[in-house]
DODO-625257 format. One record per residue: x, y, z of N, C-alpha, C in turn. Coordinates in pm, 1 decimal, always signed. Example, Ala and Ser with C-alpha at 12.3 -4.5 7.8 and 13.67 -1.06 7.14 Angstrom:
nx ny nz cax cay caz cx cy cz
+1319.0 -569.0 +780.0 +1230.0 -450.0 +780.0 +1320.0 -330.0 +780.0 .
+1285.0 -225.0 +708.0 +1367.0 -106.0 +714.0 +1290.0 +3.0 +787.0 .
This chain:
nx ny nz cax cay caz cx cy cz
-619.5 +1249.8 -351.8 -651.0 +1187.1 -225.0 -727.5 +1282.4 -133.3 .
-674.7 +1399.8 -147.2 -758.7 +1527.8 -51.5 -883.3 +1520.1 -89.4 .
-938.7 +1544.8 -219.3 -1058.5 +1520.9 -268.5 -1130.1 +1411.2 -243.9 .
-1083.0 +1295.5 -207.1 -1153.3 +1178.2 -169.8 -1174.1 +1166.4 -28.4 .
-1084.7 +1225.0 +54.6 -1105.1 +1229.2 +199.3 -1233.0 +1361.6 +237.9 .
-1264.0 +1442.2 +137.5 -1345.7 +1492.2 +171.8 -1463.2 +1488.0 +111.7 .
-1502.3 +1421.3 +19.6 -1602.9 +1363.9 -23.8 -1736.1 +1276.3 +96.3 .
-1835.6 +1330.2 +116.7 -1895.4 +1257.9 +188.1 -1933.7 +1142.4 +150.0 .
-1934.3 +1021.9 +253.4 -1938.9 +886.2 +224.3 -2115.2 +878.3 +246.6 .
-2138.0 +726.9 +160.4 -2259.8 +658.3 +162.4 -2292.8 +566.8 +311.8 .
-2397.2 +599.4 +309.6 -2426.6 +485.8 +440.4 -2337.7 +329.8 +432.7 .
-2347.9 +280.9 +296.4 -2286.4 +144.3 +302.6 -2124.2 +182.8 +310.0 .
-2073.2 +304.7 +261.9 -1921.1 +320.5 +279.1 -1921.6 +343.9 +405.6 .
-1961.1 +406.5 +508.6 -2001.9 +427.2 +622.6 -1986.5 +286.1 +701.8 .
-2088.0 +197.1 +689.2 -2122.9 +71.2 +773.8 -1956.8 -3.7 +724.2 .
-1910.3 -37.7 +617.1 -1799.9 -59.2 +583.2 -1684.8 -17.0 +664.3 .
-1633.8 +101.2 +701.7 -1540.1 +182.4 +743.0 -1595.7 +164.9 +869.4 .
-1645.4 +167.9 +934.3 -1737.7 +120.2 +1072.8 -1648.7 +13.7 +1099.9 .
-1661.0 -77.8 +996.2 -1617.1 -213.0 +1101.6 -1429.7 -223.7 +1089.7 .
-1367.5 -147.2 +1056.0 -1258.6 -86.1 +1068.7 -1212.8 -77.5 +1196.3 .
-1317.1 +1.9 +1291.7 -1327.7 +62.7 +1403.0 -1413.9 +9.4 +1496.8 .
-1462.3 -94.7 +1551.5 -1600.9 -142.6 +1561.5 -1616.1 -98.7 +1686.9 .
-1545.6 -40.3 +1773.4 -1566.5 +48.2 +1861.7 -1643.1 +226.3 +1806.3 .
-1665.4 +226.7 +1750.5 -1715.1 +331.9 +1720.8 -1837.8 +335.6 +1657.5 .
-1942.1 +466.3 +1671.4 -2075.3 +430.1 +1630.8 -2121.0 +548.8 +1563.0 .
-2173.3 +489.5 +1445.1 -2258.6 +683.5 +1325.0 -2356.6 +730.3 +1456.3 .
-2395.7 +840.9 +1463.9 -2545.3 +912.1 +1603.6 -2507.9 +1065.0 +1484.8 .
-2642.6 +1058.5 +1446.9 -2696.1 +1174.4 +1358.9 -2540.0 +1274.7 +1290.4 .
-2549.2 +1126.7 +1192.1 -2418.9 +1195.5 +1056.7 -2293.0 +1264.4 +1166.0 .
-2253.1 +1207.7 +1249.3 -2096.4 +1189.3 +1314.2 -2071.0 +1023.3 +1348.9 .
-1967.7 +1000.5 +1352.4 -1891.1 +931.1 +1401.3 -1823.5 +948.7 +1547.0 .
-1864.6 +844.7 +1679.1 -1843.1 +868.1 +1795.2 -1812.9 +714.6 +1862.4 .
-1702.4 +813.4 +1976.9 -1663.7 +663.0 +2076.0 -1642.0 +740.2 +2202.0 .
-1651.1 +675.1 +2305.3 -1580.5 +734.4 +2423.4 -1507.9 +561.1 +2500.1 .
-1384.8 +633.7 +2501.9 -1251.6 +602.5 +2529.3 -1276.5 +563.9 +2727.3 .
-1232.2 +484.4 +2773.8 -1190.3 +458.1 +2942.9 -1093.7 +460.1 +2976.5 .
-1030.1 +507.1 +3023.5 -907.3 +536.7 +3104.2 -858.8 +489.9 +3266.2 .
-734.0 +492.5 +3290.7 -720.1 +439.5 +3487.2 -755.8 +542.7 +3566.8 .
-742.8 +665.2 +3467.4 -760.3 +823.9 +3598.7 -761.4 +967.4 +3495.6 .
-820.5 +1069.1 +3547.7 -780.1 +1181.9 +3503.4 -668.3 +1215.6 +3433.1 .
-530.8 +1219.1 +3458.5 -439.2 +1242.1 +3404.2 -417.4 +1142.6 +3282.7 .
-467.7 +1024.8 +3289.3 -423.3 +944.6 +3172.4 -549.2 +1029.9 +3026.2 .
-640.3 +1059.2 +3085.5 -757.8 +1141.7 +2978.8 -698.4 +1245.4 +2942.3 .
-623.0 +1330.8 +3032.8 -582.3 +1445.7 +3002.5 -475.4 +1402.7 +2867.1 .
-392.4 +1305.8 +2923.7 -247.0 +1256.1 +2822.1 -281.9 +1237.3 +2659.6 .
-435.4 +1196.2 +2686.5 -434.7 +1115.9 +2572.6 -552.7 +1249.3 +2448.8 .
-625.5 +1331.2 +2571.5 -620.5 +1424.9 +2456.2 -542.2 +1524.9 +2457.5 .
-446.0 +1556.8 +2546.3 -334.3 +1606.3 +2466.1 -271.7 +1561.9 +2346.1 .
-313.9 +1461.8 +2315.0 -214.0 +1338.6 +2211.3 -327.3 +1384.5 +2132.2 .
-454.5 +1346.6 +2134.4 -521.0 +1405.0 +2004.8 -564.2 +1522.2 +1953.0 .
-527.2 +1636.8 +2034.7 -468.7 +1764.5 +2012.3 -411.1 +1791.0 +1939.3 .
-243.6 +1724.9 +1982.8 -156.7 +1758.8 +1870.9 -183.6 +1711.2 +1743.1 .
-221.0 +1555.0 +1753.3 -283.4 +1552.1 +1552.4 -360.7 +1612.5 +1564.2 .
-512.5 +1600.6 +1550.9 -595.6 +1746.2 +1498.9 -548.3 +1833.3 +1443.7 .
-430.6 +1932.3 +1529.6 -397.7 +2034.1 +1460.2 -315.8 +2030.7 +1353.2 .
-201.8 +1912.4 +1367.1 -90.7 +1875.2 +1293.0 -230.4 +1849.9 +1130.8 .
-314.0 +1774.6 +1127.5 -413.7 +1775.7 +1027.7 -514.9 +1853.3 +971.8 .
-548.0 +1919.2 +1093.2 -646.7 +2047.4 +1090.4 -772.3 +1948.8 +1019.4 .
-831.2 +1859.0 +1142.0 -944.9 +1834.5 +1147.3 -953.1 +1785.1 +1309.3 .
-1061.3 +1845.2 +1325.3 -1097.8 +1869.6 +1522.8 -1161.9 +1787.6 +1533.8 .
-1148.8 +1706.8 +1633.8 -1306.5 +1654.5 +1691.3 -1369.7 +1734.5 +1769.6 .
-1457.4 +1708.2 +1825.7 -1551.5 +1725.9 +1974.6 -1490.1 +1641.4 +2078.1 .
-1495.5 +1684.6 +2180.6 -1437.4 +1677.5 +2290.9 -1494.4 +1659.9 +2428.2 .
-1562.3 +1570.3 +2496.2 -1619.7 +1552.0 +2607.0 -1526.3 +1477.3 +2719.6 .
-1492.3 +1532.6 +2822.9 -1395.3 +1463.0 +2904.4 -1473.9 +1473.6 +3046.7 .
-1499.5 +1319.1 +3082.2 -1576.8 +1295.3 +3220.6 -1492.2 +1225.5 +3289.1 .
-1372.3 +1301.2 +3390.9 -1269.5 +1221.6 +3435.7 -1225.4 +1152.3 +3341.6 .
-1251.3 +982.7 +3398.9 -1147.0 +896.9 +3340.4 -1202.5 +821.7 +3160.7 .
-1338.7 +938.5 +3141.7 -1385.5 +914.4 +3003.8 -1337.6 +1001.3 +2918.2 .
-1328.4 +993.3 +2779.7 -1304.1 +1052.8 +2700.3 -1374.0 +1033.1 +2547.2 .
-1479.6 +1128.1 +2549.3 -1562.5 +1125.9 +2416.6 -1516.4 +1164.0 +2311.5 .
-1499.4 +1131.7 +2176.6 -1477.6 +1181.8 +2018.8 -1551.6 +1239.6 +1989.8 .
-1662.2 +1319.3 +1922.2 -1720.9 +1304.5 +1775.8 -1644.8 +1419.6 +1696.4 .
-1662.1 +1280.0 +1591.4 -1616.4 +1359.3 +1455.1 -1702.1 +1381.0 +1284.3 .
-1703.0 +1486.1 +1267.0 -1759.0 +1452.4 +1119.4 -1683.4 +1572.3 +1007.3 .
-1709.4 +1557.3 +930.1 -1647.1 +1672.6 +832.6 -1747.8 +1773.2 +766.7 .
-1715.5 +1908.7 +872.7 -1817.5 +2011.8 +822.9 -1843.9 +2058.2 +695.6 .
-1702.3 +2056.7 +632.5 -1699.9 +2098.7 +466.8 -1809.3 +2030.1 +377.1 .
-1767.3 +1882.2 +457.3 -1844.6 +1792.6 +343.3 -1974.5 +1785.1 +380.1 .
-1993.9 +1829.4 +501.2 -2173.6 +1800.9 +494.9 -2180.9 +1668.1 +605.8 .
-2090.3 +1579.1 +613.2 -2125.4 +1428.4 +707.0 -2002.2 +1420.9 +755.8 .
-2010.4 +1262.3 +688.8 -1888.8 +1192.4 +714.6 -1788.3 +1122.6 +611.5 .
-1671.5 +1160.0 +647.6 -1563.0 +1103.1 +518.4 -1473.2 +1012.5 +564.4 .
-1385.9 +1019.5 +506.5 -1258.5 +941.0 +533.2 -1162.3 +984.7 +653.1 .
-1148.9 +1119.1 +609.1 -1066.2 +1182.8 +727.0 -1112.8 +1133.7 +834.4 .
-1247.1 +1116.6 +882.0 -1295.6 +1108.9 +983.8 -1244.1 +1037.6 +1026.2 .
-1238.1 +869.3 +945.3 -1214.8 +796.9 +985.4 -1042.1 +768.9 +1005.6 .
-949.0 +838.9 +951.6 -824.6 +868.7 +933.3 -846.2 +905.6 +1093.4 .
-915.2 +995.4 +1138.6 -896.5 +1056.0 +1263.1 -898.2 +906.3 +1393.9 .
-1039.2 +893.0 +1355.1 -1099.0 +787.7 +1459.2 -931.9 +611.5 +1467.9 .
-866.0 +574.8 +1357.6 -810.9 +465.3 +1354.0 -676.4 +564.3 +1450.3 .
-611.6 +677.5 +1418.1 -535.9 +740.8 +1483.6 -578.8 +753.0 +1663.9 .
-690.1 +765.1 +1689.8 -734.3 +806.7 +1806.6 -747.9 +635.4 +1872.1 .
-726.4 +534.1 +1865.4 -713.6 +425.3 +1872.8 -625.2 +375.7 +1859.5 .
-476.0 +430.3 +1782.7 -366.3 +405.7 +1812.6 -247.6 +484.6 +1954.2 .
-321.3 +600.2 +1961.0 -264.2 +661.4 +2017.2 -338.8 +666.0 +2246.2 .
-459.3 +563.3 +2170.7 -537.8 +546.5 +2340.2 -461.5 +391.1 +2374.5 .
-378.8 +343.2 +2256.3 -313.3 +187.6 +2302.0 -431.2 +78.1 +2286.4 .
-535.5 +122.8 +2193.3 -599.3 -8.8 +2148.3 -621.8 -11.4 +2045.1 .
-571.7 -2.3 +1942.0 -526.1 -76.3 +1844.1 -400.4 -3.1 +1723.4 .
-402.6 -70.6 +1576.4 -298.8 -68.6 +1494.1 -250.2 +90.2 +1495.3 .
């Protein structure tokens, strides 16, 4: 399974795994969303929350925080693009902002 999560994906595995997430968008071989929030502290909460996974997984995103915004990108440096993890990351980062599974 490790080996498959780091395997870089095809554009069509890509557009596929996309609609998984359909809040989220490929911009030059990453995977990106930015998140809205009620205020500062709720941005702060919530990447504290994706802090702790990241590390608990040891795969990082990028990190842009504009007040009550909160930017992702993610891709997998090992592999060259984008994999699964990524997307392991991105469905987590959507459970843990309270919109979705």
């Amino acid at each position: 399974m490790a080996e498959q999560a780091l395997g870089k994906l095809s554009e069509d595995q890509i557009e596929t795994e996309l609609e998984k997430v359909p809040e989220w968008a490929e911009i030059n071989g990453q995977i990106q969303r930015t998140f809205q929030f009620e205020d500062f502290d709720q941005s702060i909460s919530f990447v504290n929350k994706i802090a702790a996974y990241s590390e608990e997984v040891q795969h990082h995103p990028d990190i842009l925080i504009r007040y009550n915004k909160v930017t992702l990108t993610v891709s997998t440096h090992d592999a060259g693009g984008i994999t699964h993890k990524d997307f392991e990351l991105a469905a987590k980062a959507e459970a843990l902002a309270g919109v979705g599974g």
